[in-house]
Backbone as a ProteinNet text record, in pm:
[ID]
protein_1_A
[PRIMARY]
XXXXXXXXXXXXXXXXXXXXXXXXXXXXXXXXXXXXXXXXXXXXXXXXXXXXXXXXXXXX
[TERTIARY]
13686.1	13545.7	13487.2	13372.8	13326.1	13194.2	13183.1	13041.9	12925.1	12855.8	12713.1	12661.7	12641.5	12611.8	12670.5	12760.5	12913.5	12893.2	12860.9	12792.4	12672.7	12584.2	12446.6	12459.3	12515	12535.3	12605.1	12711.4	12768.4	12653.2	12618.6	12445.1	12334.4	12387.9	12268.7	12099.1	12081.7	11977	11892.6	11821.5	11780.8	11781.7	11812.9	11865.4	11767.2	11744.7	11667.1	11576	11458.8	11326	11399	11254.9	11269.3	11343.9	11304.2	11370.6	11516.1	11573.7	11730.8	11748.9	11729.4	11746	11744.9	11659.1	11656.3	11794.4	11801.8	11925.7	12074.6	12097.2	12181.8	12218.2	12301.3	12246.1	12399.8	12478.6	12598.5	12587.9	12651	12674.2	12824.1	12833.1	12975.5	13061.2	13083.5	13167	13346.4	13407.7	13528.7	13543.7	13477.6	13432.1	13428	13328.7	13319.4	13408.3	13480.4	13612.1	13715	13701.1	13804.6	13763.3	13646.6	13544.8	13574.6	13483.2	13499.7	13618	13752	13880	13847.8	13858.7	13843.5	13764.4	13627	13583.2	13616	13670.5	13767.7	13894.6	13928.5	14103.2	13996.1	13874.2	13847.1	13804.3	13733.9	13662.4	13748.4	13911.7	13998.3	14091	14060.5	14130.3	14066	13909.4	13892.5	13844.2	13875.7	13862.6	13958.3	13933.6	14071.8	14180.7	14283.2	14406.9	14338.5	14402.7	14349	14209	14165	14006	13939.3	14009.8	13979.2	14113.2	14006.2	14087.2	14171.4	14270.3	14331.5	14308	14250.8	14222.9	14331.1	14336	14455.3	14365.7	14336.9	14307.9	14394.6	14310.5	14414.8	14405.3	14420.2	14432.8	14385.4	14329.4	14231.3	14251.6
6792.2	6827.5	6819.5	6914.7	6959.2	6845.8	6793.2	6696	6769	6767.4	6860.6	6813.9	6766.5	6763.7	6854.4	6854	6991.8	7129.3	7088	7271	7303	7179.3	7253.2	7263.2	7221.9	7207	7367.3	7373.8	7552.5	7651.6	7617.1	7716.8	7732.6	7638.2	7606.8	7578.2	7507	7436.7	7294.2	7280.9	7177.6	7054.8	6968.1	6839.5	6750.8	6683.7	6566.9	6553.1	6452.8	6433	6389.9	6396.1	6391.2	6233.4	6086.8	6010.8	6025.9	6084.6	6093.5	6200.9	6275.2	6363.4	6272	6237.3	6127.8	6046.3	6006.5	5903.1	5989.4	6096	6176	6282.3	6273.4	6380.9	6406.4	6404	6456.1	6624.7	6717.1	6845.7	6901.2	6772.7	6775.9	6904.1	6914.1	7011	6999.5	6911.7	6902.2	6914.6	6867.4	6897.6	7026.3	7144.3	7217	7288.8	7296.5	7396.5	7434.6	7314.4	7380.7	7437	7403.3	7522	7650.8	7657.8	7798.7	7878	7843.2	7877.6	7875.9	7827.1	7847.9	7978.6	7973.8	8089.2	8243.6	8203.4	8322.2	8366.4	8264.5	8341.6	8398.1	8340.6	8393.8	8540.1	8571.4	8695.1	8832.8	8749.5	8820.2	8900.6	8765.1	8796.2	8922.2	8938.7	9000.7	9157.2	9151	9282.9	9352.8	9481	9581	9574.2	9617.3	9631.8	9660.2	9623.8	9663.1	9724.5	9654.4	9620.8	9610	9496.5	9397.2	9429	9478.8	9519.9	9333.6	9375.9	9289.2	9242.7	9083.7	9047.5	8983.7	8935	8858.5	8768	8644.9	8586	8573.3	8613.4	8614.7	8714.7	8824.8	8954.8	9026.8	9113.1	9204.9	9322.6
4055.5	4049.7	4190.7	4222	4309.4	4363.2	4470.3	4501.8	4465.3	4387.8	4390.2	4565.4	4637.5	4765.8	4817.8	4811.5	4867.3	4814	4752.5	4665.7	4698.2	4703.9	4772.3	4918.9	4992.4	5132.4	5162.7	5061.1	5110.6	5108.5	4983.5	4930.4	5023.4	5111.9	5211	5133.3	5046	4936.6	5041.3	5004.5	5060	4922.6	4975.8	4805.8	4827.4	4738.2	4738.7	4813.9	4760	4825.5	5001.2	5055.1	5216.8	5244.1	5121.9	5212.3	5195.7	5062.7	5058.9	5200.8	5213.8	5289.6	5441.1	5494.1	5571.2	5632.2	5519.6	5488.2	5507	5447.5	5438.1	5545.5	5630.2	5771.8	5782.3	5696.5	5679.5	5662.7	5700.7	5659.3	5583.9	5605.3	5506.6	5513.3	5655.7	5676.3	5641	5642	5628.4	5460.4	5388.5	5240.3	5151.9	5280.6	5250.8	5280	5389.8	5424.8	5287.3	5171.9	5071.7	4991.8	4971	4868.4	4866.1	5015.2	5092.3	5070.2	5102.7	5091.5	4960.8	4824.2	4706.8	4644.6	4680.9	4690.1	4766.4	4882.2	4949.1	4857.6	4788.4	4703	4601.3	4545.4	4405.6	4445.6	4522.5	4549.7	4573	4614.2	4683.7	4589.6	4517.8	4353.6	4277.2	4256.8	4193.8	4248.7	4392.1	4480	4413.2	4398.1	4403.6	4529.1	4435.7	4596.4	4737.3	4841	4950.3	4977	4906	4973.6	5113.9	5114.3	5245.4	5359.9	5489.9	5606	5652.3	5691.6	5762.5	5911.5	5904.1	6054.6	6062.9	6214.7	6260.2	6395.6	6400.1	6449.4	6628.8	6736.9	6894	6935.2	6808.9	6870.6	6879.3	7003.9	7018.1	7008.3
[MASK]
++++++++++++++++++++++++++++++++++++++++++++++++++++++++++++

């Protein structure tokens, strides 16, 4: 199961009253990196064949 913090944080949402927020100054990026990837296979999944152009990271 997914952190609801981690889900609103991808959503980019603003959570909780100002003092949680306060308190909380995490962006929970390492958290979110597997989501993301999660949501990248799902979307990828339901594209038709070759949809999506091929990048390659280096190369120009």
């Amino acid at each position: 199961m997914i952190n609801s913090d981690v889900i609103e944080a991808c959503l980019s949402h603003v959570i909780g009253s100002q003092v949680r927020r306060a308190y909380n100054r995490s962006n929970y990026l390492e958290h979110r990196k597997p989501v993301m990837q999660l949501w990248g296979d799902y979307v990828e999944q339901c594209a038709p064949p070759n949809t999506f152009p091929k990048f390659t990271l280096g190369e120009d």
